[in-house]
C-alpha positions in Angstrom: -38.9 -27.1 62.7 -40.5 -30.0 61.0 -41.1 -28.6 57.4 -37.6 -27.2 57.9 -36.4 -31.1 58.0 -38.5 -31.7 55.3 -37.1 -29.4 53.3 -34.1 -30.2 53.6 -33.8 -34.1 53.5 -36.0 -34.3 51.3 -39.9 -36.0 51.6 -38.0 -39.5 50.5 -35.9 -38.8 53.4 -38.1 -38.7 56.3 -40.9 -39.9 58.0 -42.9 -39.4 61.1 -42.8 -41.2 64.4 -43.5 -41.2 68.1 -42.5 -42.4 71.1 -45.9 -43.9 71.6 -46.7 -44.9 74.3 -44.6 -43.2 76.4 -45.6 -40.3 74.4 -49.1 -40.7 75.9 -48.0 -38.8 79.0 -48.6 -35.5 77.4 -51.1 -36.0 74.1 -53.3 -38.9 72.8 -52.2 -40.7 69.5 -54.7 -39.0 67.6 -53.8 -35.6 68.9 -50.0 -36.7 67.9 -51.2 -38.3 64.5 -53.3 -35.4 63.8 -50.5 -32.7 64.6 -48.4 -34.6 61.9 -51.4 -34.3 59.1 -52.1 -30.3 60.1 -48.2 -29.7 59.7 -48.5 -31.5 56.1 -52.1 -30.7 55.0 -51.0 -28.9 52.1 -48.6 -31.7 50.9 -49.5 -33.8 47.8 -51.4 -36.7 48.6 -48.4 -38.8 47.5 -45.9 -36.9 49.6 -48.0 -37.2 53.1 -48.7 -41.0 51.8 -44.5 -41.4 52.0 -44.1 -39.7 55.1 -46.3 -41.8 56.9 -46.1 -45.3 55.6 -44.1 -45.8 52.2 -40.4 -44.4 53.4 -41.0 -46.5 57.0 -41.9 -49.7 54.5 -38.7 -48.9 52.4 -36.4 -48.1 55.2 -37.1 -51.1 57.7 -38.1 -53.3 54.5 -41.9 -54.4 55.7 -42.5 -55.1 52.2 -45.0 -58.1 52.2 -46.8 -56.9 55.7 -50.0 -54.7 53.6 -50.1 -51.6 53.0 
């Protein structure tokens, strides 16, 4: 289901999330975190870099925060 959403909005288009911490009830961040990199291991580097921090900087303009 996720690479399905990927494909088709687009790796500009999306991002990952969690509920965290509520989602701590059923996995630990890294389990969570680490399910997200196995789903996009074969990804270029710059498309997994856009999923999970360039399209969240962009969208909710955190520009200025680091990177």
């Amino acid at each position: 289901m996720v690479l399905r959403t990927i494909e088709l909005f687009g790796v500009g288009r999306a991002m990952f999330a969690s509920n965290y911490p509520v989602d701590g009830l059923v996995a630990t961040f890294d389990t969570i975190y680490g399910g997200f990199e196995t789903i996009v291991r074969d990804f270029p580097r710059a498309d997994r870099h856009r999923l999970f921090h360039d399209n969240a900087v962009r969208f909710y303009r955190l520009s200025g925060l680091g990177t």
